[in-house]
Backbone bond lengths (Angstrom), bond angles and torsions (degrees), N, CA, C in turn:
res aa  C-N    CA-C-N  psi(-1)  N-CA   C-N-CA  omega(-1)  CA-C   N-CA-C  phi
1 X - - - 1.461 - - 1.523 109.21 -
2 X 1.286 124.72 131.77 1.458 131.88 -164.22 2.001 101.88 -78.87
3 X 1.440 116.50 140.97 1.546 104.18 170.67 1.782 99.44 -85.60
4 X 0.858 90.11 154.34 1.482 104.10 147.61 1.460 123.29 -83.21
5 X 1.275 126.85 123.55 1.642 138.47 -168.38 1.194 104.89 -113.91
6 X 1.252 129.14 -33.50 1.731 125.17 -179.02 1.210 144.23 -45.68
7 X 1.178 145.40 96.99 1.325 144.65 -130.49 1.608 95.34 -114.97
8 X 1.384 132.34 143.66 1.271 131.51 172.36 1.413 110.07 -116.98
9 X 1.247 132.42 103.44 1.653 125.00 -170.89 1.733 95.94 -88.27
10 X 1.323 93.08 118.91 1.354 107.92 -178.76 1.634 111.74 -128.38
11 X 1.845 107.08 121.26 1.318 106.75 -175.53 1.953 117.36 -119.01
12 X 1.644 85.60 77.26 1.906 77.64 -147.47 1.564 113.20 -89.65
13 X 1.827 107.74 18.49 1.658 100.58 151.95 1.362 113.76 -125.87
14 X 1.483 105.01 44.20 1.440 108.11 174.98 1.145 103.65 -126.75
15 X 1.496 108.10 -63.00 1.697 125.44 177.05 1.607 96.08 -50.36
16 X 2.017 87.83 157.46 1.590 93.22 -171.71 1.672 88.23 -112.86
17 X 1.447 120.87 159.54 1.235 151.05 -168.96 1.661 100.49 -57.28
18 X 1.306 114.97 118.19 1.842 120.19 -169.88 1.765 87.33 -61.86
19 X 1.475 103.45 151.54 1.871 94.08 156.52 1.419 95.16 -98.70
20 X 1.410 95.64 -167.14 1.677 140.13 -170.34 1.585 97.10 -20.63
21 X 1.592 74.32 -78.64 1.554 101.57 -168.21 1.731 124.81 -60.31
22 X 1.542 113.27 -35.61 1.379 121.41 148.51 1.383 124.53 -8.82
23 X 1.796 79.46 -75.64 1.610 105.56 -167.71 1.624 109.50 -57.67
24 X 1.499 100.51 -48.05 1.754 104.60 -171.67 1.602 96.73 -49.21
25 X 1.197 113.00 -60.08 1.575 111.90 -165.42 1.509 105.37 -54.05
26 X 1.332 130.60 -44.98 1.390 129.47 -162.07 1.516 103.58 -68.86
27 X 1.505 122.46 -17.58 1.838 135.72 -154.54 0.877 69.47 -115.02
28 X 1.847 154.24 -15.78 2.040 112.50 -177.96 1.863 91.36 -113.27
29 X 0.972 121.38 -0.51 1.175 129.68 158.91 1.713 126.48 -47.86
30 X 2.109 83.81 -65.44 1.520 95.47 174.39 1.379 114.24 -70.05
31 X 1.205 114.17 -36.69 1.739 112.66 -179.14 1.413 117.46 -63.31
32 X 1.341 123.50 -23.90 1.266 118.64 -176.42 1.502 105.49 -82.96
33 X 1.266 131.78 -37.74 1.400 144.08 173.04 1.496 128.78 -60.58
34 X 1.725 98.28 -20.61 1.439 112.38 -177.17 1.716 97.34 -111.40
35 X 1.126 127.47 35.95 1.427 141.38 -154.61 1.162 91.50 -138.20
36 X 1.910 133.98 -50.54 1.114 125.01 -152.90 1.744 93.89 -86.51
37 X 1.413 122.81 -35.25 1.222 110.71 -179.00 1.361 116.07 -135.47
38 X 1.645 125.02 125.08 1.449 157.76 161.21 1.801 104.60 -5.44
39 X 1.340 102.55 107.71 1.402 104.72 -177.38 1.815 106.36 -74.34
40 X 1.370 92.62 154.56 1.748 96.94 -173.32 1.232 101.49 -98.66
41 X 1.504 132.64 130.86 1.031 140.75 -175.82 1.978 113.50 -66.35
42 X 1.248 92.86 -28.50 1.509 102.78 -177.38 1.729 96.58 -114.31
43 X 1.831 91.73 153.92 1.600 103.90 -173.68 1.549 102.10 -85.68
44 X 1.468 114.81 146.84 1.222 116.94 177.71 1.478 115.58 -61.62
45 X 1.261 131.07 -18.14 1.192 131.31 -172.25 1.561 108.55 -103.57
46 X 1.400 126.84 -23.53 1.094 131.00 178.58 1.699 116.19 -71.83
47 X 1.407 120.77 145.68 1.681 108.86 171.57 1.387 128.92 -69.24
48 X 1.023 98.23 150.43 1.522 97.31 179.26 1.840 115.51 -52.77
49 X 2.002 87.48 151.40 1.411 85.43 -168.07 1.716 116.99 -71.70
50 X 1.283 126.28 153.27 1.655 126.99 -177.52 1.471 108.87 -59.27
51 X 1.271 114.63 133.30 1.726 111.76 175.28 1.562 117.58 -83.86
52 X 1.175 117.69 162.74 1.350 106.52 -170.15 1.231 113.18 -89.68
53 X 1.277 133.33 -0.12 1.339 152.23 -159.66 1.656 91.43 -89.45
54 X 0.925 131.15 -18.36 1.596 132.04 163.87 0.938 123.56 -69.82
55 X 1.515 120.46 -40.39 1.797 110.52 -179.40 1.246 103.10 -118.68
56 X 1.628 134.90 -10.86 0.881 107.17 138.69 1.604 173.80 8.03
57 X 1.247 114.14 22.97 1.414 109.34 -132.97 1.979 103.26 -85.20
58 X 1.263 124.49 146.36 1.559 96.93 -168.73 1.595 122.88 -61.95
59 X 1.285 110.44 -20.79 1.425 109.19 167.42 1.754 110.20 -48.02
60 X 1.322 102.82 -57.04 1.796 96.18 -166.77 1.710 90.82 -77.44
61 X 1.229 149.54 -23.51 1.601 153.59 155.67 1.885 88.06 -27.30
62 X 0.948 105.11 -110.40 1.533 112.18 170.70 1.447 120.66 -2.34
63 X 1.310 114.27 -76.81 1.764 104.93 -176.86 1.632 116.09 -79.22
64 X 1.433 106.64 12.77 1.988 117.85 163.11 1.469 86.95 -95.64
65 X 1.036 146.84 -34.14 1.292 141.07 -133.11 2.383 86.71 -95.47
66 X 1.299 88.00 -76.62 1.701 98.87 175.63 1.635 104.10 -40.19
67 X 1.264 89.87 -63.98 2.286 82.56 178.79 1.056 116.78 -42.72
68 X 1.612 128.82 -53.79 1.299 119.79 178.79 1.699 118.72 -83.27
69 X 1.181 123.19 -0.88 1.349 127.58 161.07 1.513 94.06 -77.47
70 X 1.313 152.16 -67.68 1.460 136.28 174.16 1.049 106.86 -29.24
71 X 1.372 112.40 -90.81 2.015 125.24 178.48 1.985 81.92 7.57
72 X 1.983 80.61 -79.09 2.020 68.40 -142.73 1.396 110.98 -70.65
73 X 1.146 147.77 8.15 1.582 146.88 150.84 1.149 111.75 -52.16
74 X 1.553 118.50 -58.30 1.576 128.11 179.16 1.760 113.54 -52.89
75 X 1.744 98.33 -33.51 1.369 110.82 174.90 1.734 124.36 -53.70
76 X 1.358 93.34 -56.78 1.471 117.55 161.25 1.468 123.36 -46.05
77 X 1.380 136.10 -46.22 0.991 133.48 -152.67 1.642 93.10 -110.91
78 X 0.801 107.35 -1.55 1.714 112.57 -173.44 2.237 103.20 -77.00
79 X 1.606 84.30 -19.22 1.796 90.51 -161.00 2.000 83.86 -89.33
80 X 1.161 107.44 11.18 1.756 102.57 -169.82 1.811 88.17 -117.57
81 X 1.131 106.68 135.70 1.850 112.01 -176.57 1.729 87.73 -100.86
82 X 1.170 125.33 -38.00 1.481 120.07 -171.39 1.487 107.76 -48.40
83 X 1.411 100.02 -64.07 1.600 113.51 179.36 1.203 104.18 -37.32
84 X 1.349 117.81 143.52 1.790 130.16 152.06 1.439 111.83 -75.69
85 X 0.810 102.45 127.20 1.774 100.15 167.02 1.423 135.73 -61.58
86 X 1.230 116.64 107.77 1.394 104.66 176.99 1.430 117.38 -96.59
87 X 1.895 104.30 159.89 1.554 106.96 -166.85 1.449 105.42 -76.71
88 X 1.206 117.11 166.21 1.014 143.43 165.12 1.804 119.83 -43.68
89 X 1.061 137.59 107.68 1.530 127.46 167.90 1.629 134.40 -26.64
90 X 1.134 127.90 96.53 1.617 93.56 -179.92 1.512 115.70 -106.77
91 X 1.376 92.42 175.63 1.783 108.55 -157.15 1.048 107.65 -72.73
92 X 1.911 105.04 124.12 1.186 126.03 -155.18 1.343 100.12 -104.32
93 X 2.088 106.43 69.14 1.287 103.12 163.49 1.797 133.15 -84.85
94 X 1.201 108.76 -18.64 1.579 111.41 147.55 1.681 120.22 -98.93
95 X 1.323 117.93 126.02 0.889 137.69 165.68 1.722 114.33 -70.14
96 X 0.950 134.95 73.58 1.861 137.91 179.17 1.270 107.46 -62.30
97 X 1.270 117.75 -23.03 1.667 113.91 174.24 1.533 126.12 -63.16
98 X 1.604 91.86 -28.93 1.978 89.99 169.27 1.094 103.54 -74.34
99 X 1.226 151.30 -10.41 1.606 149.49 177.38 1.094 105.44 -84.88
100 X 1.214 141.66 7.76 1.881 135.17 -178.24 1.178 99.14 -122.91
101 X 1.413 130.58 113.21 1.635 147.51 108.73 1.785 83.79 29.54
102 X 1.845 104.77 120.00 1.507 99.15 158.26 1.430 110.64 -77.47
103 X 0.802 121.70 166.39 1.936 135.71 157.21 1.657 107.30 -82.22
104 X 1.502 84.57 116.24 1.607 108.69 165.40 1.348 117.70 -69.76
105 X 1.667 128.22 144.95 1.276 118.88 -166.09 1.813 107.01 -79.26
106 X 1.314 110.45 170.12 1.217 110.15 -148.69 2.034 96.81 -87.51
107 X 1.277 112.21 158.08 1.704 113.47 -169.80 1.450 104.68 -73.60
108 X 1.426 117.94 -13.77 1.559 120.80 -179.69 1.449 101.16 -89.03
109 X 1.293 129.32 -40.57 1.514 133.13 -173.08 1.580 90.66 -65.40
110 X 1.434 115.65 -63.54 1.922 119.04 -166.87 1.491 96.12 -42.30
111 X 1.695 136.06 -39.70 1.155 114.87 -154.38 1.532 125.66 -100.61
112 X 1.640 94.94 11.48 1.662 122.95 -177.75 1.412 95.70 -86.49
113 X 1.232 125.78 -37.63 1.177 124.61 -156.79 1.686 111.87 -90.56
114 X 1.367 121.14 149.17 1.763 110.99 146.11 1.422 116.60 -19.48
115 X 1.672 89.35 -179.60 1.570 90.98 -169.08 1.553 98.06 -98.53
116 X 1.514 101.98 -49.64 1.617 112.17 -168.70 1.907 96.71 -71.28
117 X 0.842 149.03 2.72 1.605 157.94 175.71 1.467 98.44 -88.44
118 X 2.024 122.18 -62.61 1.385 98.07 176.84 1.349 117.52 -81.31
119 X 0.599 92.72 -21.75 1.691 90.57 170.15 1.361 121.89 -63.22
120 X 1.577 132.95 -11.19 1.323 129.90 178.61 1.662 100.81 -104.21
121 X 1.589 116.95 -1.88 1.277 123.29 -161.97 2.076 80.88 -115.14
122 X 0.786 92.93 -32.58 2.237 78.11 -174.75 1.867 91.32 -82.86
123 X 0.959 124.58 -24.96 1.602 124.54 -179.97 1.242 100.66 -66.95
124 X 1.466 122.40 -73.99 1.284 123.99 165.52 1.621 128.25 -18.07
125 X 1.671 109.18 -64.54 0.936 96.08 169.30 1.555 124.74 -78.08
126 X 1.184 137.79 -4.73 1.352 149.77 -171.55 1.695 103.68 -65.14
127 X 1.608 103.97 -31.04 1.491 117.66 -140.17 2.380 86.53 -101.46
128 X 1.584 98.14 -28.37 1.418 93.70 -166.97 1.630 90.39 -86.24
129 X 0.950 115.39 -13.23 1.856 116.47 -168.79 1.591 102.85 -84.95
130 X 1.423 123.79 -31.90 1.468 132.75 173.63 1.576 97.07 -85.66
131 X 1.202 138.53 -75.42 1.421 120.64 177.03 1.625 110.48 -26.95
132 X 1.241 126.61 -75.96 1.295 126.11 175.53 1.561 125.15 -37.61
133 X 1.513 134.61 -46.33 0.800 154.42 90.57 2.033 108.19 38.11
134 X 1.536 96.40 -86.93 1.266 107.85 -179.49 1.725 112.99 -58.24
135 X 1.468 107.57 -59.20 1.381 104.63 163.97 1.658 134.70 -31.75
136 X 1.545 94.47 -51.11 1.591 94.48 172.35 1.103 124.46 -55.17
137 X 1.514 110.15 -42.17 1.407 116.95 173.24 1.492 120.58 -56.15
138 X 1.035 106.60 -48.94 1.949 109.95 172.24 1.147 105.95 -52.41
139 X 1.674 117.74 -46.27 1.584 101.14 -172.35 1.901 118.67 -60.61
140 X 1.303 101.86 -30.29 1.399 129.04 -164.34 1.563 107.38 -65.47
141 X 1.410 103.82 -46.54 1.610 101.73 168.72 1.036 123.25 -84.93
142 X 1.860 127.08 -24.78 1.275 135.68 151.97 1.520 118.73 -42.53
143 X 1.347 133.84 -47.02 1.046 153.37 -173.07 1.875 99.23 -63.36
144 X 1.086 84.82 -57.20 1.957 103.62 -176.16 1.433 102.90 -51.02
145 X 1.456 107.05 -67.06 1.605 107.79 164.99 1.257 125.82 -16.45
146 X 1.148 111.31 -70.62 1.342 111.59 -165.25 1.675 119.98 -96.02
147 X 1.078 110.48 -13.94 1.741 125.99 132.30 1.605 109.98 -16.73
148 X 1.451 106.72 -71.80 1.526 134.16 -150.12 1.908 90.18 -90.64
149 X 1.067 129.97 -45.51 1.602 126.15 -171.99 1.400 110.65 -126.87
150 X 1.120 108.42 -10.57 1.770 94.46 177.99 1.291 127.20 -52.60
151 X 1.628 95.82 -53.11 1.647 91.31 -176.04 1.461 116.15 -59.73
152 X 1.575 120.58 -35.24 1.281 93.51 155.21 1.507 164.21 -68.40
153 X 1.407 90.07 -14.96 1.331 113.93 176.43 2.039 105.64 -83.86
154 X 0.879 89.52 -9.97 1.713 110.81 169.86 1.781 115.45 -76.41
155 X 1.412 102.89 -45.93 0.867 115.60 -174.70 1.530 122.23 -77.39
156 X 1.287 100.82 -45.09 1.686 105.45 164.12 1.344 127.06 -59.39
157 X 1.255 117.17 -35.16 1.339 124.43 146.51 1.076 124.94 -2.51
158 X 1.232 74.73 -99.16 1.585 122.25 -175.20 1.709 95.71 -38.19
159 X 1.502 126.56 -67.89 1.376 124.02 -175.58 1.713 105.53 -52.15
160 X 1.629 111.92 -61.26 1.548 112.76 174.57 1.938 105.12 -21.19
161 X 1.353 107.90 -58.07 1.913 95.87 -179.37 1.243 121.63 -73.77
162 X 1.469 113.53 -24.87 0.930 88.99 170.49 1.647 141.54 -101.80
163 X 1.257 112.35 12.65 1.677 126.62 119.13 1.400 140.48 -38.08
164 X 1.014 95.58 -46.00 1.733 114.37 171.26 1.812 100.10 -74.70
165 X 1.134 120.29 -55.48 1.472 134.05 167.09 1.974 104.42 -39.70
166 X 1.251 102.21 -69.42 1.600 101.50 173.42 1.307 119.27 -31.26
167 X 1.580 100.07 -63.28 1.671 121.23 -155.64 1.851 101.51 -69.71
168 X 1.490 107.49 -40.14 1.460 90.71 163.43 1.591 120.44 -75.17
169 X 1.136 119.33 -19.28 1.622 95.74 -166.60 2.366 96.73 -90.77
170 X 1.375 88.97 -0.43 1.843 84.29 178.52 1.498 82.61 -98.01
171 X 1.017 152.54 30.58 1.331 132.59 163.94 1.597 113.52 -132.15
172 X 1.589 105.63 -8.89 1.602 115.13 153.74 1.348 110.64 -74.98
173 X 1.455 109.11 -39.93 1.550 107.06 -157.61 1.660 102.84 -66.88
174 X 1.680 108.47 -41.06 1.783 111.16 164.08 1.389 106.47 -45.47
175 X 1.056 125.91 -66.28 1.660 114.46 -155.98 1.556 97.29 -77.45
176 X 1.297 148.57 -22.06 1.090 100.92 153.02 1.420 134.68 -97.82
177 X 1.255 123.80 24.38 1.135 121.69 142.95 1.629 129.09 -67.06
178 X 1.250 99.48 -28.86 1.571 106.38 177.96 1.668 100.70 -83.20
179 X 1.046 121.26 -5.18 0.929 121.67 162.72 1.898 148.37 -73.96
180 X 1.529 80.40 -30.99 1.218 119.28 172.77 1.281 122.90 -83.60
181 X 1.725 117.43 -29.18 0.946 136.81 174.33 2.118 116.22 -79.36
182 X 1.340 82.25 -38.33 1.767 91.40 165.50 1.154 107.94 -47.10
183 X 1.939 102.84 -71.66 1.761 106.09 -169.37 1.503 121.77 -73.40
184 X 1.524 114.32 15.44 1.212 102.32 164.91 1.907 108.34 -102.66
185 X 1.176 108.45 -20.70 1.335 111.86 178.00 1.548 115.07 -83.88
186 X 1.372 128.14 -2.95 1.405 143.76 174.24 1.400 84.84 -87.69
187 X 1.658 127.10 -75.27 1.367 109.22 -174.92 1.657 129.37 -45.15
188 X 0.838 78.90 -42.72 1.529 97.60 178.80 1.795 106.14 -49.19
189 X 1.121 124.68 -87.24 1.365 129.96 128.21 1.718 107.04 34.21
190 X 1.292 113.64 -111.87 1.199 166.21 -163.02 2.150 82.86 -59.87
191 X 1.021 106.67 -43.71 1.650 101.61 178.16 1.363 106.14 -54.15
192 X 1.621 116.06 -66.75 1.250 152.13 -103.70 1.849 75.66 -106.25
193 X 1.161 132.79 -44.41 1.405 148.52 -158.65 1.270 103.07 -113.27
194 X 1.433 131.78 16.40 1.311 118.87 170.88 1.566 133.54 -81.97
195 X 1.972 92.91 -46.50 1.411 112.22 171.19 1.783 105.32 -67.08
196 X 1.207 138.45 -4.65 1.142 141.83 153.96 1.490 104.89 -49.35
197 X 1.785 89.63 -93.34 1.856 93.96 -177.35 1.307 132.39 -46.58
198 X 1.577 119.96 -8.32 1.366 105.57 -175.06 1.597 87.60 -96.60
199 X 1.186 129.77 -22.29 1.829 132.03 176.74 1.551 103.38 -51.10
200 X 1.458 119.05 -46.58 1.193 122.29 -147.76 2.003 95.16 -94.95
201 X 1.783 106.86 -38.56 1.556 106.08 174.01 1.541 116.88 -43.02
202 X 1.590 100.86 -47.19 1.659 118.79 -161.62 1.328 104.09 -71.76
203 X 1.773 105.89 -33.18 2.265 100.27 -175.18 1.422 74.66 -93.58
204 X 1.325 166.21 -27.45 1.629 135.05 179.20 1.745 101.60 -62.44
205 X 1.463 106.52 -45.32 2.165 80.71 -172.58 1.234 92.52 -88.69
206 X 1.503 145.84 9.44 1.402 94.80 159.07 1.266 120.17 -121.25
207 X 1.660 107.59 31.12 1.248 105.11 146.45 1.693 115.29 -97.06
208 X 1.092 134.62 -31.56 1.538 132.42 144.81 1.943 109.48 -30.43
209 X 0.817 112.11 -45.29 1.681 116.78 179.63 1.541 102.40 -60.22
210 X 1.417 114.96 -63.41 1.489 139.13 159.39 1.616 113.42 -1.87
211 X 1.960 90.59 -80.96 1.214 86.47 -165.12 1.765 115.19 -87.73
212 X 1.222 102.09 -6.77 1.702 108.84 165.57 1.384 105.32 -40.86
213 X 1.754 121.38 -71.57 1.105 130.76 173.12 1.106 116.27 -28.91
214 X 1.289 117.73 -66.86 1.684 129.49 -177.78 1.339 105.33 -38.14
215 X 1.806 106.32 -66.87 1.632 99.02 172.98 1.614 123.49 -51.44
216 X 0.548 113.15 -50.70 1.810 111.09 165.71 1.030 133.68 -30.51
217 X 1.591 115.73 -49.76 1.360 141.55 178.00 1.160 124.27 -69.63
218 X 1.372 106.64 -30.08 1.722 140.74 167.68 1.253 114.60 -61.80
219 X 1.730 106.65 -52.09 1.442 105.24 -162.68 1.992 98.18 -91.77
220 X 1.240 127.68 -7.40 1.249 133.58 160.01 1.403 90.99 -62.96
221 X 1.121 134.18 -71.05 1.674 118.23 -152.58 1.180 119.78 -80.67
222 X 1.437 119.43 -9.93 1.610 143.05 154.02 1.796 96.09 -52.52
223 X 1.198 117.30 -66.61 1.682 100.97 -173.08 1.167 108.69 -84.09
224 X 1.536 140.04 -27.57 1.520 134.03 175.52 1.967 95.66 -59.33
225 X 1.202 121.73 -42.28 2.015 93.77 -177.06 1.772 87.33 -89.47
226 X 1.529 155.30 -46.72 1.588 111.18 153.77 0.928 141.09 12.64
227 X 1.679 96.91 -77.76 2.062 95.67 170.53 0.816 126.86 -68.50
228 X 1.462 115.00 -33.74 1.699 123.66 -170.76 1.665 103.45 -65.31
229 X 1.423 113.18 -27.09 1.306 111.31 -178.03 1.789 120.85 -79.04
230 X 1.729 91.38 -31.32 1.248 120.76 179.05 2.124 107.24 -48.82
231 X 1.089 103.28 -69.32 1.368 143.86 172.10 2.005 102.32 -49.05
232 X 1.088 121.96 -43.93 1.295 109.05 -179.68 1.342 104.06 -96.77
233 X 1.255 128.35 -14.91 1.628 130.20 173.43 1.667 101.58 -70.05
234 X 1.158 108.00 -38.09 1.770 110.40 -178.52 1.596 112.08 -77.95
């Protein structure tokens, strides 16, 4: 993972407020610079983003898979005015069909058949009616369960977050106090050191002013012995 090294020296109760025009230049500055190279969608310091291949699971793969195979059928038939429209599928997160009694085969079908044939077909079904059967029952005492303890086990919960709920918002409320405490000691700072820097800005340009002059003065007496040289060669 790459650090970030970039430092921003920022002096914002000393420095005076950019104008208009500042700003425009400093914003076509950044744009041209953030032009030469491809912004990263993710922060270098942050973790990488979660793949979906984790919750994913192929069961829920599957019923995204049928929805969006509708989507685009419904899509299709939508460009046809003849067609009626049909609705959309929805997500077949309860299954109600394991809750229905199978259907036994019919006494006219059993009597078309062999003997040992219906008979492996009433077993059959005998066997999906007790599975089903059995299920209900699990749900039934499952159901009871949590009838009988949920709400408490609901309830503890429920307190567990909101502890967890506390403990983060007393540990926001620190950082920004420590926060507060920074930017008052930056101001603070930044006060205390101001009449400095503007002492030290004012003797930097006018010693920059200084030696401008100097150069100037230089390059005058650079062409005044020129001529003088000019003039005694003639």
């Amino acid at each position: 993972m790459p650090s970030i090294t970039t430092v921003h020296e920022s002096l914002p109760y000393i420095d005076a407020d950019p104008t208009p025009a500042e700003r425009a230049a400093a914003e076509a500055l950044i744009a041209e610079e953030r032009a030469l190279v491809p912004d990263d969608p993710h922060h270098a310091l942050l973790p990488p983003p979660p793949t979906t291949t984790r919750f994913l699971t192929p069961l829920l793969a599957a019923e995204l898979s049928r929805l969006s195979t509708a989507a685009a059928e419904q899509a299709t038939t939508d460009t046809d005015t003849t067609t009626p429209r049909k609705p959309l599928p929805k997500l077949s997160a309860l299954d109600l069909t394991r809750y229905e009694a199978p259907t036994p085969p019919s006494p006219t079908a059993l009597a078309a058949l062999p003997r040992s044939e219906a008979a492996q077909q009433l077993q059959a079904a005998l066997a999906r009616a007790y599975t089903s059967h059995s299920y209900v029952a699990s749900r039934r005492a499952h159901l009871a369960l949590l009838d009988s303890y949920g709400k408490n086990a609901w309830l503890v919960g429920n307190e567990a977050l909101e502890g967890e709920v506390r403990a983060v918002e007393r540990e926001l409320a620190e950082t920004r106090r420590a926060i507060d405490e920074v930017t008052a000691q930056r101001r603070e700072m930044q006060d205390g050191a101001g009449a400095e820097l503007r002492g030290l800005e004012e003797a930097w340009r006018r010693g920059v002013g200084r030696v401008l002059e100097t150069e100037a003065a230089a390059e005058r007496v650079r062409r005044e012995v020129l001529e003088l040289r000019r003039r005694a060669a003639s």
